[in-house]
C-alpha positions, 0 to 999 in steps of 0.5 A, spaced: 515 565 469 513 557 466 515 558 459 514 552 453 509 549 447 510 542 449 510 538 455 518 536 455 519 544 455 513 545 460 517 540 465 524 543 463 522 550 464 519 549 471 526 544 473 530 550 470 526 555 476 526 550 481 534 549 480 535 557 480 531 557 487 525 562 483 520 556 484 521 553 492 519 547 496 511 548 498 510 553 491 504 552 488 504 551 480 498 554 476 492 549 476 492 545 469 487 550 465 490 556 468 497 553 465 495 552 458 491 559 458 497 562 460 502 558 455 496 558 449 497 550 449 492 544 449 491 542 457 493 535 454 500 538 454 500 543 460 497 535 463 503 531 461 507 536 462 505 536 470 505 528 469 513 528 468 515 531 473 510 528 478 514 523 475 520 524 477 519 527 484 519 534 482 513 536 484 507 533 488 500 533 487 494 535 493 489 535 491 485 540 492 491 544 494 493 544 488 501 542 485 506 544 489 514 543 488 516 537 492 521 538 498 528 534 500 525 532 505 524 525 508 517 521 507 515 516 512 517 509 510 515 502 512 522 500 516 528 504 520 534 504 518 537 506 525 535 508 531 539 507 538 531 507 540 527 500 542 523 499 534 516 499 535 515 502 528 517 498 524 512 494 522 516 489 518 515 481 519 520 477 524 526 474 521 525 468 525 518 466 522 521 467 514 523 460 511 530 459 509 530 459 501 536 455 501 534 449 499 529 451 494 535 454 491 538 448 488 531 446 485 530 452 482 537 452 477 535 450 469 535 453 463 536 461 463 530 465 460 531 469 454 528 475 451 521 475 447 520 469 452 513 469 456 513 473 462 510 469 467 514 462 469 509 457 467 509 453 475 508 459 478 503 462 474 498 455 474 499 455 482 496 462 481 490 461 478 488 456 482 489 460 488 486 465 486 480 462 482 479 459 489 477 466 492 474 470 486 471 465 481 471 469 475 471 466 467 475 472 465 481 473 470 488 473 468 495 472 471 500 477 472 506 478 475 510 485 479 515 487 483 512 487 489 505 489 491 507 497 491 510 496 483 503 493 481 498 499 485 503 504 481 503 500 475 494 499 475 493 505 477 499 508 470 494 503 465 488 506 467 488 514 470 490 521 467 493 526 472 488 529 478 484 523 477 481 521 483 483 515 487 478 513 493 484 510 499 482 508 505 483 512 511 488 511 515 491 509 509 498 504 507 504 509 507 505 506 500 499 509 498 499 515 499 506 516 497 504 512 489 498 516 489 501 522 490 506 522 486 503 520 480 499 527 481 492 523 482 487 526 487 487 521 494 479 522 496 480 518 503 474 513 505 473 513 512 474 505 515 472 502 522 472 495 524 468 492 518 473 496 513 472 502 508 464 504 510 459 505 504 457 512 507 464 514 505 464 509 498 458 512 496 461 520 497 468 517 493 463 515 488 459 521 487 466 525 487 468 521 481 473 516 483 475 512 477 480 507 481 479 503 488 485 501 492 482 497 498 485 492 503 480 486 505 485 483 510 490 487 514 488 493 513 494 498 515 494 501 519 489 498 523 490 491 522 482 491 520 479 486 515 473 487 511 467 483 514 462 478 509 457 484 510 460 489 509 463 488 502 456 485 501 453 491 502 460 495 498 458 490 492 451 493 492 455 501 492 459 499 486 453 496 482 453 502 479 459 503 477 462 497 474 468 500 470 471 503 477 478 500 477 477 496 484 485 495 487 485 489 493 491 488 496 490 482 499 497 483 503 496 478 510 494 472 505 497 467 507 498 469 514 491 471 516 485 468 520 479 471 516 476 469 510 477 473 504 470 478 503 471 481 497 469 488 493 470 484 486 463 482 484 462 477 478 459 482 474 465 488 475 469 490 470 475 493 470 479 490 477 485 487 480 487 482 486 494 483 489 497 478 493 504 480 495 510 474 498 513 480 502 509 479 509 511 471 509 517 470 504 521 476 507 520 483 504 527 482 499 522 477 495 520 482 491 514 479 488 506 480 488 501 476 484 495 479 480 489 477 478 485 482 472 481 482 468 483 481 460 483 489 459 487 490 465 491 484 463 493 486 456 495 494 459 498 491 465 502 486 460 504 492 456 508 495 462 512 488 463 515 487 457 521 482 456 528 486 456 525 492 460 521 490 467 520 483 467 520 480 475 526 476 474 524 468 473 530 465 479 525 470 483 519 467 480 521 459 480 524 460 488 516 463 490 514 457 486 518 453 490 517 455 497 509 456 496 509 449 494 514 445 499 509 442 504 514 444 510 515 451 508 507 453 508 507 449 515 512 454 517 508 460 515 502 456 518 506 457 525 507 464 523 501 466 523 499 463 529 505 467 532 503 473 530 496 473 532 497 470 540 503 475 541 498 481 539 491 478 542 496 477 548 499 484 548 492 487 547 490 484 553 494 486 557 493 492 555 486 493 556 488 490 563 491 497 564 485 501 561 487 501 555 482 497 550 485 495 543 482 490 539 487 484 537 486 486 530 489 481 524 496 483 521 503 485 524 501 491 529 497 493 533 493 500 532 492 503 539 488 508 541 490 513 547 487 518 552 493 523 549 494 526 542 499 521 539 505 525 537 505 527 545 504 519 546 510 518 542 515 523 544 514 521 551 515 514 549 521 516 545 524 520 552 523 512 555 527 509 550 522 506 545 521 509 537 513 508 536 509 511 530 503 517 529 497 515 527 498 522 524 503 519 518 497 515 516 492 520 515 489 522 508 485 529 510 491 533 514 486 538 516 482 533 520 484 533 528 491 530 531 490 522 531 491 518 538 493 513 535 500 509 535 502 504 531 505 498 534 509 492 532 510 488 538 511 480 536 517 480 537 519 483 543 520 479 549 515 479 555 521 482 559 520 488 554 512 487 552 511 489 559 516 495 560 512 497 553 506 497 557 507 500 564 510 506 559 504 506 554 500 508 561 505 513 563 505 516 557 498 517 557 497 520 563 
């Protein structure tokens, strides 16, 4: 029995359960209303208190399933730690194409920053805005800086949202996402994409569900590397007309490395929005840096969670960005990358329609490719041959939809040896 009059005894009583093994992994908690009838307290309270624990992972949020007791088990993550099998899951960048810091280290040493200082390096953040003015003119935006583009989502999506609030994600969805969305106890409402991006049927349903937040990817998209085409964020532009304080999230991820231009969900009379562009894809994922640019109240809120002495992104950080984003030989160097990624995947994309299997030479650093046979089987045939490939399964938002047939593949840096023993398995495995 959940016992408790405020929100930290709610959270203690139902940490005190699971501890005693009376709540299990997979155990449904009272629905909020259901909980403050039952305890005789505001539903504010029974809110927070199911915000705690969301919080620190006790418990995760379903939606329409309901609040559950989180399990120890393991979430799939961008990366693998080890694997004796050949990596085509990873999705990480080549460490070949990331530019060596070493010699912008040395420019970067000067006086240490203190704290009350202003957050924000000053060269960084000038360089920024110019960037981002150039693809989304606005009067009002403002620079923020986090760690990391999954740090930022999970810090808008905090200034702006309460618990079961409806989050509309693109589906197949950014494992990050869905992972910050659940645990923070919002409700995921997923929005189907296809080649042009997020498609207005599906906005539009989102909208009429109540979504008050939007987290899109205009370049990139992962899993299925598609980019938002011109006409289609036109077309979603005219959708969010109406509904101008929805908080629009684009994490614009492949920024520097993509062959597109930047179509945006962002028109200039929107409230209430957010442009995200992490360094992770072409700095290396240890620069844990993203760039945001918001509108004033989004600014002034986020600024709020990025206080000196607690959160800041450290300014050695920030002025080593600065100084590799401005060095001509470094942007040239991430010119290259870009290049690399595109040829290797068209080229891999081509060879394998060559064998009957059509997958488009989308934009980003795998490939989304669709089988004759259910994933998951597709895989552990793969696995049996020696390669580790990802599910489409993983990326799913509605999990009563049927079994995905599509993999995952980053293949750019395999050897063309390896590339076409990849090949020759992805055709067996089909069979």
């Amino acid at each position: 029995m959940i016992t408790g009059t405020t929100a930290a005894e709610i959270a203690g009583s139902v940490r005190g359960l699971r501890e005693r093994g009376m709540l299990r992994p997979g155990d449904a908690l009272p629905p909020v209303r259901e909980l403050a009838g039952l305890l005789g307290v505001n539903r504010n309270t029974a809110v927070a208190a199911y915000r705690q624990l969301a919080q620190a992972g006790l418990v995760v949020s379903r939606g329409r399933a309901g609040t559950l007791i989180a399990g120890a088990e393991s979430v799939a993550q961008e990366g693998v730690a080890d694997t004796v099998l050949h990596d085509v899951a990873s999705g990480n960048p080549d460490p070949a194409l990331i530019p060596d810091p070493t010699a912008a280290l040395s420019r970067i040493v000067g006086r240490p920053v203190l704290y009350g200082e202003p957050v924000i390096d000053a060269g960084l953040e000038e360089w920024t805005r110019e960037w981002m003015l150039a693809d989304l003119p606005r009067d009002d935006l403002q620079i923020c800086v986090t760690s990391g583009a999954v740090d930022a989502v999970e810090r808008l999506l905090a200034q702006a949202l309460m618990r079961d609030d409806a989050v509309a994600l693109e589906d197949p969805c950014f494992l990050a996402s869905i992972h910050t969305v659940r645990l923070g106890g919002y409700r995921a409402v997923p929005v189907p994409v296809d080649d042009e991006g997020m498609t207005v049927e599906g906005l539009s349903a989102a909208l009429d569900a109540g979504v008050r937040a939007i987290i899109s990817t205009p370049r990139a998209q992962n899993p299925t590397g598609v980019s938002l085409s011109p006409a289609r964020a036109a077309a979603l532009r005219e959708v969010l007309a109406e509904h101008p304080y929805v908080l629009i999230i684009e994490d614009d991820h492949f920024s520097l490395l993509s062959p597109h231009p930047y179509a945006s969900l962002i028109s200039p009379e929107h409230r209430r929005y957010a442009l995200v562009r992490s360094v992770s894809k072409f700095l290396g994922p240890d620069m844990c840096l993203a760039l945001a640019a918001t509108d004033p109240t989004t600014a002034e809120r986020l600024s709020m969670r990025l206080s000196p002495g607690t959160t800041w992104v450290s300014h050695l950080l920030q002025r080593l960005a600065h100084a590799q984003l401005t060095d001509a030989d470094v942007r040239a160097q991430i010119s290259r990358a870009a290049a690399y990624y595109a040829e290797r995947n068209a080229t891999f994309a081509a060879a394998l329609a060559a064998r009957g299997i059509p997958t488009a030479s989308s934009d980003g650093l795998s490939l989304w490719v669709q089988l004759a046979v259910p994933a998951r089987i597709a895989a552990e045939r793969l696995m049996r041959r020696g390669w580790l490939a990802r599910t489409g399964d993983e990326f799913r938002l509605d999990e009563t939809t049927p079994a995905s047939h599509h993999l995952r593949l980053t293949v750019h840096d395999l050897s063309d040896a390896d590339a076409e023993r990849l090949i020759d398995d992805l055709a067996a495995a089909q069979r």
